[in-house]
C-alpha positions in Angstrom: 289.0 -24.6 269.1 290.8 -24.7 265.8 290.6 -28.6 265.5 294.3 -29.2 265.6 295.3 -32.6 267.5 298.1 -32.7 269.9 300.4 -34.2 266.9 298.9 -31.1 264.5 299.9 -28.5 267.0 303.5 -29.8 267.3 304.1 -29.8 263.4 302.3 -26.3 262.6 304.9 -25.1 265.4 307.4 -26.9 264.0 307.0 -25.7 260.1 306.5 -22.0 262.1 310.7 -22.7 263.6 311.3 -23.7 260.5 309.9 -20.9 258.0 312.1 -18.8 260.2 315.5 -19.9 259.3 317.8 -18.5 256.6 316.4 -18.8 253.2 318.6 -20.2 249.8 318.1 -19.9 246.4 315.3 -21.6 245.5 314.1 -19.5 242.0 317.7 -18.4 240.8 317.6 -16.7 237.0 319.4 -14.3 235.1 317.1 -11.1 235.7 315.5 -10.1 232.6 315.8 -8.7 230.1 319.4 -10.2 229.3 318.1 -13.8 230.1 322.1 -15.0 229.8 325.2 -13.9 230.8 327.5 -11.1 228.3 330.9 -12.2 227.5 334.3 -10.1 226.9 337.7 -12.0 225.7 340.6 -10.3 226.9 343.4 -12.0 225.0 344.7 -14.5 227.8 341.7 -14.2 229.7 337.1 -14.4 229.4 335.3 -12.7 231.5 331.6 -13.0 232.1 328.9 -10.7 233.4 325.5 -10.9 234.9 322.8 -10.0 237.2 321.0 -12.8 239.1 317.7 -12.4 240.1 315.9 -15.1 242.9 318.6 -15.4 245.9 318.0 -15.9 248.9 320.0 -15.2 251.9 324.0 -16.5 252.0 326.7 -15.9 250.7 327.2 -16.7 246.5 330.0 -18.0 244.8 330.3 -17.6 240.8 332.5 -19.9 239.0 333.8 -19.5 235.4 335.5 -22.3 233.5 336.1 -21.8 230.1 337.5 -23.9 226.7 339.8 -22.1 224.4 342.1 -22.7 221.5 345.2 -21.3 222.2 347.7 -19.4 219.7 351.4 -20.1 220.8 355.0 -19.6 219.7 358.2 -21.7 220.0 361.5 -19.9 220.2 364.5 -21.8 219.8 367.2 -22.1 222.7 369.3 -19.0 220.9 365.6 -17.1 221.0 365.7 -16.0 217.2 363.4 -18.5 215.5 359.4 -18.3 215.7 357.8 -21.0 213.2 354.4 -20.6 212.4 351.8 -22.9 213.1 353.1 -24.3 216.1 349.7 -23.3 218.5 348.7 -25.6 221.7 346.8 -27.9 222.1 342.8 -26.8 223.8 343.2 -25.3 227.0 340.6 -25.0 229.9 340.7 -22.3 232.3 338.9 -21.1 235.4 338.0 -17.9 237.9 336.0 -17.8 240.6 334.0 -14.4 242.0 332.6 -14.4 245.8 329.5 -12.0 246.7 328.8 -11.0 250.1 325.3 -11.5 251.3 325.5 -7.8 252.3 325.7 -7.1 248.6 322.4 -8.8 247.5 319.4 -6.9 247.4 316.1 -7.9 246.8 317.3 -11.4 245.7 319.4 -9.4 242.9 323.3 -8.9 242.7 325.2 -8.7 240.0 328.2 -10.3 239.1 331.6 -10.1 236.8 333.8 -13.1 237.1 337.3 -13.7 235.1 338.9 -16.5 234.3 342.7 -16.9 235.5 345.5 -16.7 232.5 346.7 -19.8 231.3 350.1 -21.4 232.5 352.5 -19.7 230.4 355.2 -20.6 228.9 353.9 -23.9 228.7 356.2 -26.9 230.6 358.1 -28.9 228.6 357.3 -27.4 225.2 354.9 -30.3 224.0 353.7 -28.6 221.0 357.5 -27.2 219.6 360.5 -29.3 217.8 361.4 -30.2 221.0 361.6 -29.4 224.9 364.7 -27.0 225.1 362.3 -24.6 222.8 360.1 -22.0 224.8 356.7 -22.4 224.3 354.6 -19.2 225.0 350.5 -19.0 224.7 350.1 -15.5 223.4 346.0 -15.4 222.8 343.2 -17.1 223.2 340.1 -17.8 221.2 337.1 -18.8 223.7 334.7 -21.8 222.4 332.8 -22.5 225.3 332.1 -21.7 228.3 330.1 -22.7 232.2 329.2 -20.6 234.7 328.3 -22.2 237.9 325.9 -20.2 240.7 326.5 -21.4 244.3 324.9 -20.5 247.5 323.6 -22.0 250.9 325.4 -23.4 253.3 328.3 -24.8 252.6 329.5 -26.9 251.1 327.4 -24.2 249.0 324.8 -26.0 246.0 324.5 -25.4 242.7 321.5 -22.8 242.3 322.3 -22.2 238.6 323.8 -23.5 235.5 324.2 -21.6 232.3 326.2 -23.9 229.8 327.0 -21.9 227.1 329.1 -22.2 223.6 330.3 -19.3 221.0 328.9 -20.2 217.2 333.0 -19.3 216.2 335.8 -19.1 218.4 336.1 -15.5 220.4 337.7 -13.0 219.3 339.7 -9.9 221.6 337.0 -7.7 223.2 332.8 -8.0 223.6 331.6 -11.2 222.4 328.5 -10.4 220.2 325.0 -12.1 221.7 324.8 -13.4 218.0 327.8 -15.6 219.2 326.4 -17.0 222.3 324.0 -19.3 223.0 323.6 -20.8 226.5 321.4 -23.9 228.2 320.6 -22.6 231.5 319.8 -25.3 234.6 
């Protein structure tokens, strides 16, 4: 009747089981018109915030890791000397945000993920006169930073990339567009 073998009416009912199983990512982007993610330093931490646009159905996990130069003091055993100039070396540090399917609509969620503090004071004192100094990490300045968008089944896939870097290190509170420019995968 419709000219379908045996073999053709198999796979059309196959693809027909198929098209009717949960559906991932396949088009994820940043939904216009902020085509990248906004960025806030908090002192110790970076946050980062977003709405996605192309899910599909599952669960999706945002993960933040971030560079930074840190600014640290040493204080001596007896606690009363702070020499300047005595900052750690480059730290990385990372957060994680899980969404709910529930909370997607349409494809869209948004998102606002935070990065952990760094490990402070820092073990050993590596960067004071010696180890029975204390050193402490007291800000950070943010120089890059990668978000990662995951979701299907898991373990979940990458859907999204955005690679991004700050023209000069952050400073505390909203990170100017001007300052961020992102490659996004």
């Amino acid at each position: 009747m419709f000219g379908f073998t045996k073999r053709g009416v198999i796979t059309a009912a196959t693809l027909a089981l198929l098209s009717g199983t949960a559906a991932y990512a396949s088009n994820v982007h940043f939904k216009p018109p902020n085509s990248q993610p906004a960025f806030t330093d908090g002192g110790l931490i970076l946050s980062a915030t977003g709405t996605l646009a192309g899910l599909g159905n599952g669960d999706v996990l945002v993960d933040l890791t971030a560079e930074a130069n840190p600014t640290g003091t040493c204080t001596n055993p007896g606690g009363g000397t702070q020499p300047p100039g005595q900052n750690p070396a480059p730290v990385q540090v990372t957060g994680s945000q899980a969404i709910p399917d529930s909370q997607i609509k349409n494809g869209t969620v948004s998102f606002n993920v935070v990065t952990n503090p760094p490990v402070t004071p820092v073990v050993g004192a590596p960067d004071c006169p010696n180890p029975q100094w204390k050193e402490d990490i007291t800000d950070m300045a943010f120089t890059s930073a990668v978000i990662e968008i995951r979701q299907g089944p898991m373990p979940p896939p990458v859907v999204l990339t955005a690679s991004c870097r700050f023209t000069s290190p952050t400073t505390n509170g909203s990170v100017p567009k001007g300052n961020v420019t992102c490659v996004i995968q």
